[in-house]
N, CA and C atoms of all chains as a GROMACS GRO file, in nm:
protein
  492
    1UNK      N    1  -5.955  -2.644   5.654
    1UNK     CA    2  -5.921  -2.765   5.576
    1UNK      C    3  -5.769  -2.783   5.573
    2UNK      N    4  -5.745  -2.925   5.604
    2UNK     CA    5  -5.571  -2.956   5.566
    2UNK      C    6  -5.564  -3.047   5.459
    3UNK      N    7  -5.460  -3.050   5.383
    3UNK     CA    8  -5.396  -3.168   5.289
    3UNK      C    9  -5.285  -3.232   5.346
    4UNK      N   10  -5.310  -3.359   5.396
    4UNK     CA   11  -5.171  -3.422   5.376
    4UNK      C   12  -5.107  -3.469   5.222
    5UNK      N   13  -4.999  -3.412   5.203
    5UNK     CA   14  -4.921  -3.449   5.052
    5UNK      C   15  -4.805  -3.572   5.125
    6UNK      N   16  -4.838  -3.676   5.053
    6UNK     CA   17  -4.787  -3.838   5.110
    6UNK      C   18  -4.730  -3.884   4.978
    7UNK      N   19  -4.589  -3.885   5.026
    7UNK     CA   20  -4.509  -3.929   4.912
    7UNK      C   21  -4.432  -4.058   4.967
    8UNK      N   22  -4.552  -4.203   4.876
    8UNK     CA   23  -4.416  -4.331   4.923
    8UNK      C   24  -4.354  -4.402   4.803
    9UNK      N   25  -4.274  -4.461   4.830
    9UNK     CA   26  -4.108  -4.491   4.762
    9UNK      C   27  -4.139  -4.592   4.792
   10UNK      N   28  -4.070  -4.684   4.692
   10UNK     CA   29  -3.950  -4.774   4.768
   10UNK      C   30  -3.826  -4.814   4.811
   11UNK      N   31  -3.857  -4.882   4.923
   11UNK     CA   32  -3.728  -4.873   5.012
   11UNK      C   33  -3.619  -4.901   4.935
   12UNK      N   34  -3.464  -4.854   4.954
   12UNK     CA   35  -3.335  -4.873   4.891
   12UNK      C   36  -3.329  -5.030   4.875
   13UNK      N   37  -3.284  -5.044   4.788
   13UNK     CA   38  -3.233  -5.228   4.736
   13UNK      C   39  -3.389  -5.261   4.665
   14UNK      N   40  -3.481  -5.228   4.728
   14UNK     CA   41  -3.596  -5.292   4.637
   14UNK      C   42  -3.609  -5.286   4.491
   15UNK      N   43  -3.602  -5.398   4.420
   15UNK     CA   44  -3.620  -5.367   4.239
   15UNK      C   45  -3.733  -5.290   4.219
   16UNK      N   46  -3.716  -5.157   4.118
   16UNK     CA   47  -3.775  -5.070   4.088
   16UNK      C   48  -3.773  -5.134   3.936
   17UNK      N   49  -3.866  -5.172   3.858
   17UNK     CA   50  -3.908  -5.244   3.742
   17UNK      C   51  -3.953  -5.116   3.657
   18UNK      N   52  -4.029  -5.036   3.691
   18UNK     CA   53  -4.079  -4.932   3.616
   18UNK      C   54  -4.033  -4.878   3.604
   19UNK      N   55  -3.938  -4.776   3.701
   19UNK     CA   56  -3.797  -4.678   3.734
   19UNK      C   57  -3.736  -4.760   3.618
   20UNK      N   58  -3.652  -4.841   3.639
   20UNK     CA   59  -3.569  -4.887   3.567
   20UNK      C   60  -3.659  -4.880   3.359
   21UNK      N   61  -3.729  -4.922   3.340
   21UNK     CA   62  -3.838  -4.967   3.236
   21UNK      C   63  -3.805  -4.781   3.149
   22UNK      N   64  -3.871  -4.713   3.275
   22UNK     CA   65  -3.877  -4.549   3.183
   22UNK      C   66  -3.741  -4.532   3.200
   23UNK      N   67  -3.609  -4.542   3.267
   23UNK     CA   68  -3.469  -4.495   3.189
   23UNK      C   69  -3.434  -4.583   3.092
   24UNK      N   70  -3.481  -4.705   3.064
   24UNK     CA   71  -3.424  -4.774   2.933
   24UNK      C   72  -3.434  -4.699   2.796
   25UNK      N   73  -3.602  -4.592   2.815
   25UNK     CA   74  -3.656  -4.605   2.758
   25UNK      C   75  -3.620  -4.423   2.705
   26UNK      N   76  -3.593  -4.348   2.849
   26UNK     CA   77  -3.571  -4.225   2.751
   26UNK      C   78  -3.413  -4.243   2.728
   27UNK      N   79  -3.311  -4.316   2.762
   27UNK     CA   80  -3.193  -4.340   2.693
   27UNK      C   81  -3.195  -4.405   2.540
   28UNK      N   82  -3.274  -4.490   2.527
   28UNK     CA   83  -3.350  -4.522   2.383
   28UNK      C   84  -3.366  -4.411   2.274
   29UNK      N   85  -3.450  -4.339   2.392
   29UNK     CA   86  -3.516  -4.224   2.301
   29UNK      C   87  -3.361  -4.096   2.260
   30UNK      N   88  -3.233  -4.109   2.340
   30UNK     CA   89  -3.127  -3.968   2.329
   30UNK      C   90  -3.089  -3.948   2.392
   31UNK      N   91  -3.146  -3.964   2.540
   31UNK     CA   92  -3.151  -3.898   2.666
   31UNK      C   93  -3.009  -3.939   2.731
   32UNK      N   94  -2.881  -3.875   2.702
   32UNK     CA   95  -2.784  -3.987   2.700
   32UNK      C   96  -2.724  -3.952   2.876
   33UNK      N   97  -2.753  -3.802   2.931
   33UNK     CA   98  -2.737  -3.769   3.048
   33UNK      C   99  -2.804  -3.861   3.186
   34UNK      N  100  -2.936  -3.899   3.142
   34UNK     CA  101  -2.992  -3.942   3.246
   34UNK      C  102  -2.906  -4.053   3.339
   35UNK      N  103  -2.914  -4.040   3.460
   35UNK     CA  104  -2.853  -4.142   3.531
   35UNK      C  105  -2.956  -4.210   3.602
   36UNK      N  106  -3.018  -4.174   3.659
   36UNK     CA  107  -3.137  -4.304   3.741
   36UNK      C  108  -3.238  -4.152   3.704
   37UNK      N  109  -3.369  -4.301   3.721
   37UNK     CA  110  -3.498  -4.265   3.726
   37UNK      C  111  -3.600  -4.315   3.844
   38UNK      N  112  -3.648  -4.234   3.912
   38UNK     CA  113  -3.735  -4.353   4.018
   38UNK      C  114  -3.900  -4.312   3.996
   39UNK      N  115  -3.954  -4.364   3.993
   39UNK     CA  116  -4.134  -4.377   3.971
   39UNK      C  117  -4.175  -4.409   4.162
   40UNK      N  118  -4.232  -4.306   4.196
   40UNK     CA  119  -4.322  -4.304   4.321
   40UNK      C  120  -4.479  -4.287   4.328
   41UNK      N  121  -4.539  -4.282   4.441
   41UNK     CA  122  -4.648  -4.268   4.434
   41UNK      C  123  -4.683  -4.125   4.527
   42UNK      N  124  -4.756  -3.997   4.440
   42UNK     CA  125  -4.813  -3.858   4.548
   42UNK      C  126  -4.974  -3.875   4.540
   43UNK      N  127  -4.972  -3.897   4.724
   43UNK     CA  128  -5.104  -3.916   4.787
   43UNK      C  129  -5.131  -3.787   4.838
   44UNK      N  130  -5.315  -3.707   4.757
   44UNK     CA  131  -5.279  -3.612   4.834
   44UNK      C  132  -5.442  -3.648   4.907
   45UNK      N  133  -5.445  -3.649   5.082
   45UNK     CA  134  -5.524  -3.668   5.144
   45UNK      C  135  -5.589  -3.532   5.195
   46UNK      N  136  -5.747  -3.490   5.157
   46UNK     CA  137  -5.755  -3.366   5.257
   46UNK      C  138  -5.890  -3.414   5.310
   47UNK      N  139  -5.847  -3.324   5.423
   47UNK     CA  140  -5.972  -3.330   5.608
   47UNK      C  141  -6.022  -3.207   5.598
   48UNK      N  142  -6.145  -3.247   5.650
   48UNK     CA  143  -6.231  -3.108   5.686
   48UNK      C  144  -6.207  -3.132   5.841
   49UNK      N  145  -6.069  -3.060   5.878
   49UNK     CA  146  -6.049  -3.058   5.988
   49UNK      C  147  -5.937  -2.926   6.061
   50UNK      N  148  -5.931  -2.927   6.084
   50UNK     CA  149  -5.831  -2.798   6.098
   50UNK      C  150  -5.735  -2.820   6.231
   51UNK      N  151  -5.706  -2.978   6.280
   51UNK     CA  152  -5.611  -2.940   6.396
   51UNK      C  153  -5.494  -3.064   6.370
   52UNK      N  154  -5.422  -2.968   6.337
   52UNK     CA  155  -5.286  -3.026   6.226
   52UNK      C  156  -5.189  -3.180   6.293
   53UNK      N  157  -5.206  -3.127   6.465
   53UNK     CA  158  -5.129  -3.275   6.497
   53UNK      C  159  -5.257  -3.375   6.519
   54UNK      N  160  -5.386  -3.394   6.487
   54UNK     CA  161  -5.467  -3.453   6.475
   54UNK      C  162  -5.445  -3.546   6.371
   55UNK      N  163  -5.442  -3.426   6.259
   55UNK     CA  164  -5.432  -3.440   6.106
   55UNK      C  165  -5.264  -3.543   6.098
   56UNK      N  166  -5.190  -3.475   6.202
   56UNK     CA  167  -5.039  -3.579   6.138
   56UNK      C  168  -5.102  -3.735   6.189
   57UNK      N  169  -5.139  -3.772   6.325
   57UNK     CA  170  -5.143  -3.874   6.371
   57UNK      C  171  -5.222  -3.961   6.295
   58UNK      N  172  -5.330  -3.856   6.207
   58UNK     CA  173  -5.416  -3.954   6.145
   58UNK      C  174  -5.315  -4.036   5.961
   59UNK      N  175  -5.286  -3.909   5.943
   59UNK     CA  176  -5.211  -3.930   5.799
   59UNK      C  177  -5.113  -4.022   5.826
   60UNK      N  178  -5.063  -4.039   5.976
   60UNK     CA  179  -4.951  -4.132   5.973
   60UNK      C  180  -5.005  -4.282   6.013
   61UNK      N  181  -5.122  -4.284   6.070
   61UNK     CA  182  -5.189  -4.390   6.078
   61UNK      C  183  -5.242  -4.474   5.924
   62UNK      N  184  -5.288  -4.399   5.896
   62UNK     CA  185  -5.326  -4.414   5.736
   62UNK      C  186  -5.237  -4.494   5.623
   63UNK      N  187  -5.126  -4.446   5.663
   63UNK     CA  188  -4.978  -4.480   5.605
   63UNK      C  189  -4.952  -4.631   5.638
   64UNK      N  190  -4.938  -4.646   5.785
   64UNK     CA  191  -4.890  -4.784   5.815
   64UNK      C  192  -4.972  -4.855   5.803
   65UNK      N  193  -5.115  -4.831   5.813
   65UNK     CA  194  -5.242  -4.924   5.780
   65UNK      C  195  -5.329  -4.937   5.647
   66UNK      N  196  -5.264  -4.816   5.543
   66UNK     CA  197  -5.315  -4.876   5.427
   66UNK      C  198  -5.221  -4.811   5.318
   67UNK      N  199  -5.159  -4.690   5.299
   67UNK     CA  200  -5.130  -4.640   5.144
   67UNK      C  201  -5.027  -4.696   5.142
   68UNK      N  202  -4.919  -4.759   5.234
   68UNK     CA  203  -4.787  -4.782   5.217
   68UNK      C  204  -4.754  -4.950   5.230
   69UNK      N  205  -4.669  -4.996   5.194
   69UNK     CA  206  -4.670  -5.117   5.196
   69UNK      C  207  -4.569  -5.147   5.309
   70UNK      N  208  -4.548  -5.198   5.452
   70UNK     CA  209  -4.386  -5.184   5.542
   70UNK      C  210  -4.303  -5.257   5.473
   71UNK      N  211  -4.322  -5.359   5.418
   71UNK     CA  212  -4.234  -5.467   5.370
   71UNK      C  213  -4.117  -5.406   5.267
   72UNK      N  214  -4.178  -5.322   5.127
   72UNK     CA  215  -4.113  -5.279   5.070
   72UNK      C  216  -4.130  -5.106   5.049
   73UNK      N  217  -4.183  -5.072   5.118
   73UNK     CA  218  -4.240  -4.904   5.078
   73UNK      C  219  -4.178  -4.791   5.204
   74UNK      N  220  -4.132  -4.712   5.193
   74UNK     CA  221  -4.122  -4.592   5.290
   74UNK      C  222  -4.209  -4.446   5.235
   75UNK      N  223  -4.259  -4.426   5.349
   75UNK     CA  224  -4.318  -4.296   5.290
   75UNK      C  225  -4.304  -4.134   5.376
   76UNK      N  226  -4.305  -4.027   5.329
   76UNK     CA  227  -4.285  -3.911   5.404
   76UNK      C  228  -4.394  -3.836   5.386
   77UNK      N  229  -4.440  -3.739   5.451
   77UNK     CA  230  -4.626  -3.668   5.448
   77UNK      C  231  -4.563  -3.536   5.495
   78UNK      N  232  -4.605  -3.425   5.424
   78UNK     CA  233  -4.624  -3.305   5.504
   78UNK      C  234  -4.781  -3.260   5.503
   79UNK      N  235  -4.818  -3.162   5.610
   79UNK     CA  236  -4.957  -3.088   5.619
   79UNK      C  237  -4.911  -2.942   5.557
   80UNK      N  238  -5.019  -2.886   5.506
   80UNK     CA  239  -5.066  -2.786   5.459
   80UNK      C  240  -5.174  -2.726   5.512
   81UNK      N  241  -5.186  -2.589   5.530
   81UNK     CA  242  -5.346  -2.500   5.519
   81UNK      C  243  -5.449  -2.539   5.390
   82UNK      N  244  -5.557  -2.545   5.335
   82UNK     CA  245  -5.574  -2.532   5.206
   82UNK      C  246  -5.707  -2.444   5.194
   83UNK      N  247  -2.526  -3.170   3.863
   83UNK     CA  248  -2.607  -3.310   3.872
   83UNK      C  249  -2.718  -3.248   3.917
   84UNK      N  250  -2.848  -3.282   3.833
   84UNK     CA  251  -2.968  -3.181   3.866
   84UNK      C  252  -3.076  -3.279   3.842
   85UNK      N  253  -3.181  -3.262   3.959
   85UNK     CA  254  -3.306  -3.372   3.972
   85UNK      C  255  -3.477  -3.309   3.934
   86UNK      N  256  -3.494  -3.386   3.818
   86UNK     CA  257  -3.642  -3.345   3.755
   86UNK      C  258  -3.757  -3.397   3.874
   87UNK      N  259  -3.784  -3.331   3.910
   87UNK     CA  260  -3.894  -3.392   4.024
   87UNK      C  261  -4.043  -3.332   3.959
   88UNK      N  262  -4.119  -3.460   3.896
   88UNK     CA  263  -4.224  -3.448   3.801
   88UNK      C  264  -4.357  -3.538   3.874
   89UNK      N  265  -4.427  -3.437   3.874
   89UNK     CA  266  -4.570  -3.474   3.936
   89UNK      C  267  -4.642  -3.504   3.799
   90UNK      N  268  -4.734  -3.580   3.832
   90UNK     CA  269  -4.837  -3.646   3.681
   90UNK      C  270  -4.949  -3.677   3.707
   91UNK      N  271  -5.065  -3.595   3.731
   91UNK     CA  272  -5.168  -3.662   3.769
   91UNK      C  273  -5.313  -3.642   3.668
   92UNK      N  274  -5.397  -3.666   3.759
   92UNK     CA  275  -5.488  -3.739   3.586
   92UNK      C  276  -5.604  -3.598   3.567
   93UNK      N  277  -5.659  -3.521   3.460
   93UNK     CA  278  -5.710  -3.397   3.474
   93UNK      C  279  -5.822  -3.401   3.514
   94UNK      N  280  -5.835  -3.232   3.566
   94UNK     CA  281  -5.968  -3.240   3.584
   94UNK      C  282  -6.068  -3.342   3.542
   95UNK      N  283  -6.168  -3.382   3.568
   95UNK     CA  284  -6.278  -3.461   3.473
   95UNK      C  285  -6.268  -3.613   3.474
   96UNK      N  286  -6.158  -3.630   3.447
   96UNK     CA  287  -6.092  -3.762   3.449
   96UNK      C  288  -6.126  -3.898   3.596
   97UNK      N  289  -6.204  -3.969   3.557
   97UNK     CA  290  -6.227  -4.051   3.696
   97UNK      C  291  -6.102  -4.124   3.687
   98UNK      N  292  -6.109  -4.064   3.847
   98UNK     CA  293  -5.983  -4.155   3.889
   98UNK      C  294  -6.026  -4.277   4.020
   99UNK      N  295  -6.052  -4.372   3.942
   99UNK     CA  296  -6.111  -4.468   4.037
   99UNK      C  297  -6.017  -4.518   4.147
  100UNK      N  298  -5.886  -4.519   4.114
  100UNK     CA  299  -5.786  -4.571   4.236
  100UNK      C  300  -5.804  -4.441   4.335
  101UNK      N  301  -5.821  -4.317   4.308
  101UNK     CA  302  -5.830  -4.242   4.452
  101UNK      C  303  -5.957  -4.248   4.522
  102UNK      N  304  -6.043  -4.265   4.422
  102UNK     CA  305  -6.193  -4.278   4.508
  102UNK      C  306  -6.187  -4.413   4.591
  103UNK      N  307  -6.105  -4.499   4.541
  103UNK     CA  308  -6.128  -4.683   4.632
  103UNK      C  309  -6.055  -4.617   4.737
  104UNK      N  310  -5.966  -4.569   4.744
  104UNK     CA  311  -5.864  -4.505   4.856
  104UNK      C  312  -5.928  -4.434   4.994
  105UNK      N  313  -6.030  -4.352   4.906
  105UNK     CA  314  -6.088  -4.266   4.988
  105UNK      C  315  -6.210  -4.347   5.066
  106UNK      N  316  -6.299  -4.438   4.967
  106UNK     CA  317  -6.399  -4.568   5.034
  106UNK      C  318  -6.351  -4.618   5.150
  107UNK      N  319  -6.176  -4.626   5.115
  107UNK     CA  320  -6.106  -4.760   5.281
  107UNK      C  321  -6.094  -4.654   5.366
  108UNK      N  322  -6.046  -4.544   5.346
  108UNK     CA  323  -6.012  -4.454   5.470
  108UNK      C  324  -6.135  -4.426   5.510
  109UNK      N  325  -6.299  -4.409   5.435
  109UNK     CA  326  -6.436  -4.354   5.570
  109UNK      C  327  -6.437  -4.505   5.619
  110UNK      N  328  -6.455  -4.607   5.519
  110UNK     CA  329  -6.469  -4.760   5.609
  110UNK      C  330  -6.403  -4.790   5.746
  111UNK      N  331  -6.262  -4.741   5.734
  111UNK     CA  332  -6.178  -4.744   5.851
  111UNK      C  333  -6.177  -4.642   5.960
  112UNK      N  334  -6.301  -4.548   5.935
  112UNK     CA  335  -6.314  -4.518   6.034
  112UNK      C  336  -6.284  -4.304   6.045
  113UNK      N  337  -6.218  -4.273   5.895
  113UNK     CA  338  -6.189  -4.171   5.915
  113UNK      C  339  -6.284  -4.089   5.839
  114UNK      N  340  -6.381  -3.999   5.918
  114UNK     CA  341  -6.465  -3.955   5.874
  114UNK      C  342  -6.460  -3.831   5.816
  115UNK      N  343  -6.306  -3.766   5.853
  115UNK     CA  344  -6.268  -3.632   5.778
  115UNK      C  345  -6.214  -3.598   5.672
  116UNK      N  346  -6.215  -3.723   5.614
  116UNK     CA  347  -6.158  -3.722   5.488
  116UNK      C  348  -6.289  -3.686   5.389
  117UNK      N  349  -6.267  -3.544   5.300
  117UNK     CA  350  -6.312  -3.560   5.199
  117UNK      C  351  -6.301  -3.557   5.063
  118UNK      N  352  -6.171  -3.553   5.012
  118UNK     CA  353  -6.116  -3.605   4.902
  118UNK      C  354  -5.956  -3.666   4.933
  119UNK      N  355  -5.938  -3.770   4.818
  119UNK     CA  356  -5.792  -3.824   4.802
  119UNK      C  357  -5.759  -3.808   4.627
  120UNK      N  358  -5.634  -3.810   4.623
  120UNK     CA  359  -5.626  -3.836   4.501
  120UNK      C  360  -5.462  -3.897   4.467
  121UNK      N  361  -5.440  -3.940   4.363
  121UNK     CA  362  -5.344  -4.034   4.374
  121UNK      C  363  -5.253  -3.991   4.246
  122UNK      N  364  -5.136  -3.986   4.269
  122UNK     CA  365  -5.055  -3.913   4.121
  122UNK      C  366  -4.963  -4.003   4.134
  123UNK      N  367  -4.873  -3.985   4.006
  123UNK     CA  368  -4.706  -4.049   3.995
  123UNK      C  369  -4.611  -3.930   4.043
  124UNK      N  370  -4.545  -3.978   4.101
  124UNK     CA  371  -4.417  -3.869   4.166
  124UNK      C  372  -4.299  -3.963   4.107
  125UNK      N  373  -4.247  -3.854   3.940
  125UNK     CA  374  -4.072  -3.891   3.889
  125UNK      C  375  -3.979  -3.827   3.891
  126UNK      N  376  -3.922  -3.906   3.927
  126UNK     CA  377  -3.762  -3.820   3.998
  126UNK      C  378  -3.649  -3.873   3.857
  127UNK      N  379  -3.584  -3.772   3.778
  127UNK     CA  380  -3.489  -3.786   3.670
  127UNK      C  381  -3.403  -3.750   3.760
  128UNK      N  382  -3.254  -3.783   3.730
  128UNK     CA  383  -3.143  -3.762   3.769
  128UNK      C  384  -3.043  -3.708   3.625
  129UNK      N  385  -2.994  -3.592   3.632
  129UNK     CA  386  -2.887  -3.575   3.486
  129UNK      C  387  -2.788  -3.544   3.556
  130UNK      N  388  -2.675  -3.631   3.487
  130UNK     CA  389  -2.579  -3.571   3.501
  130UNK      C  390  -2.532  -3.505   3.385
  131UNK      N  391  -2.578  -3.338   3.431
  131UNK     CA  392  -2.579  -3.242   3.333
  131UNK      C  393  -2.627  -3.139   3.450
  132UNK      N  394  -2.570  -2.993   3.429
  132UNK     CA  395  -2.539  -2.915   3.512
  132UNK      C  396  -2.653  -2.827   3.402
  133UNK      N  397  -2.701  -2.805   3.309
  133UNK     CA  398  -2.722  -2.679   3.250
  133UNK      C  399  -2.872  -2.700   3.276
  134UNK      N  400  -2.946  -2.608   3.354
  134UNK     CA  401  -3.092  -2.584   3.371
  134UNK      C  402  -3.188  -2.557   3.326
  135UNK      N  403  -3.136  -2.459   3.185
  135UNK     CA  404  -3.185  -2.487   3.111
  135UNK      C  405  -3.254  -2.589   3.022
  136UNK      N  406  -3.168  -2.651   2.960
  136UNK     CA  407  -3.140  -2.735   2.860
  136UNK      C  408  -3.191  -2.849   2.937
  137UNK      N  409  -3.219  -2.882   3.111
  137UNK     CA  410  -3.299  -3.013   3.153
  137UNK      C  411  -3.410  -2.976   3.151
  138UNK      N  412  -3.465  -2.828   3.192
  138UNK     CA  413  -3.593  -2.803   3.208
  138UNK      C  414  -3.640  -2.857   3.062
  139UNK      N  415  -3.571  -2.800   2.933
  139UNK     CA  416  -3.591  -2.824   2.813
  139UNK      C  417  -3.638  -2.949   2.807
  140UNK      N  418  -3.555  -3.069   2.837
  140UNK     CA  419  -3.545  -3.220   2.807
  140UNK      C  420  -3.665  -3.270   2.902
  141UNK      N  421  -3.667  -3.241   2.990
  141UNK     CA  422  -3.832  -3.257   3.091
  141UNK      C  423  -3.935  -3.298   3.016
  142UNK      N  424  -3.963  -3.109   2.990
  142UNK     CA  425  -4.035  -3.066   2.878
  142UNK      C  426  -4.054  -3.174   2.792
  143UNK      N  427  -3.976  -3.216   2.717
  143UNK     CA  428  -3.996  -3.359   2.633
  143UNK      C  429  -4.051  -3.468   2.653
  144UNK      N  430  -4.016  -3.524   2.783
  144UNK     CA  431  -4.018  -3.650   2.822
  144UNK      C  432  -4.107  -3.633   2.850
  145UNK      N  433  -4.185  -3.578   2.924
  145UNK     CA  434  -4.306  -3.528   2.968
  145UNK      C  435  -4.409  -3.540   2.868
  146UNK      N  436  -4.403  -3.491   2.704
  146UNK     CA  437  -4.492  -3.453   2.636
  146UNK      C  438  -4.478  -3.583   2.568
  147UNK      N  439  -4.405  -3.652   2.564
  147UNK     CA  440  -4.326  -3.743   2.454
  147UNK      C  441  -4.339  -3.894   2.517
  148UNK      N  442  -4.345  -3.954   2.637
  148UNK     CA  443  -4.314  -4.052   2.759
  148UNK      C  444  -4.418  -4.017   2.857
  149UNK      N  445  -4.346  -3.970   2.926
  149UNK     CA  446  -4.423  -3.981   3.071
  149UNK      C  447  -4.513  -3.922   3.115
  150UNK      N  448  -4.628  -3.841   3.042
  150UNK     CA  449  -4.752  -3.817   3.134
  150UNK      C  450  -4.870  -3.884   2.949
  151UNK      N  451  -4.972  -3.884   2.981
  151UNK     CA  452  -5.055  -3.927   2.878
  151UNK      C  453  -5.104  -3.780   2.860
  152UNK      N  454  -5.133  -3.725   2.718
  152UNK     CA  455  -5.145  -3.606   2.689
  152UNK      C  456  -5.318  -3.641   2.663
  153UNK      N  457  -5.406  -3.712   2.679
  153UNK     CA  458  -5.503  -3.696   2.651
  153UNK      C  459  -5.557  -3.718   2.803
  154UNK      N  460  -5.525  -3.769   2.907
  154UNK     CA  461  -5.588  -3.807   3.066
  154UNK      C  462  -5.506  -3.743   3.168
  155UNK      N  463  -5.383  -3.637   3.137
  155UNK     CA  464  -5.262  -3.650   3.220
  155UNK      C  465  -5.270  -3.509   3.229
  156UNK      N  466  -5.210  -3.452   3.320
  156UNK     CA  467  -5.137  -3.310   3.301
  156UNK      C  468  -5.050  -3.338   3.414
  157UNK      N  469  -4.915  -3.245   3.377
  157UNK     CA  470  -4.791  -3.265   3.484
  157UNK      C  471  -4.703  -3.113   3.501
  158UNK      N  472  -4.669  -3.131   3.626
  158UNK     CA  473  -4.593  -3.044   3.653
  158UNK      C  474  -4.413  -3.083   3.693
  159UNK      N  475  -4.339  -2.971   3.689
  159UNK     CA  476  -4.242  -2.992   3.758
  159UNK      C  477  -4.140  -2.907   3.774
  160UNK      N  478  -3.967  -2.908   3.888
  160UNK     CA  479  -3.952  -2.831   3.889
  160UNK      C  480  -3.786  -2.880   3.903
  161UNK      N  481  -3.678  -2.833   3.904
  161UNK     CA  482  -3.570  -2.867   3.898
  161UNK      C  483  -3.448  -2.853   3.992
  162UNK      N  484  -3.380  -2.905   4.036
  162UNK     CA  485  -3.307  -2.877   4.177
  162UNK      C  486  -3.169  -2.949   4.179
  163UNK      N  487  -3.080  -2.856   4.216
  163UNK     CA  488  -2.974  -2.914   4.192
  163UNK      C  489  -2.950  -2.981   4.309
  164UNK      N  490  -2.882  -3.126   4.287
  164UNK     CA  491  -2.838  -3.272   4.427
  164UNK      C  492  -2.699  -3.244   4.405
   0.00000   0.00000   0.00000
């Protein structure tokens, strides 16, 4: 068995509304250190499969055709044993 | 300058219907080795504050206090200096 762990963002310049929303919010709360906050999304995909550049081509297929958005999203994936 | 990198995902038990729709499009599309997905928040804090303590501390807070739901949520995380 593998896990792909798929972590996507958004791309630099894109307004981050939520990011921004939770530092208003723990500076509100004290938090007087914080400097940025960013809110992402961890996809964790696992295969009953065991042949890892199979597993990348598929996780990266996956990516551009559904978990990630191209317009505003970048995303990075590593594989694992599990 | 030290970065809270905080995973949040939903507990055991907990239906998580956005990873199961996830997992529906990926057999629809064709990938038949998938047999689980699951879908978390990945937050990235930024302090500018050097003491490792005292952020792990403030985490700790935000975490229990903000950012994960203590009745659907459990979170991890870990700290790294940028």
């Amino acid at each position: 068995m593998l896990r792909a762990k798929i972590f996507v963002q958004l791309k630099a310049g894109v307004l981050d509304p939520q990011g921004k929303a939770v530092m208003n919010s723990l500076i509100t709360m004290g938090y007087k250190d914080v400097v940025q906050t960013t809110i992402s999304k961890y996809i964790q995909v696992d295969f009953d499969n065991s042949d890892v550049e199979e597993v990348k081509r598929m996780t990266k297929e996956m990516c551009d055709n559904l978990l990630a958005n191209p317009n505003t999203e970048s995303y990075r994936f590593e594989i694992e044993e599990i």
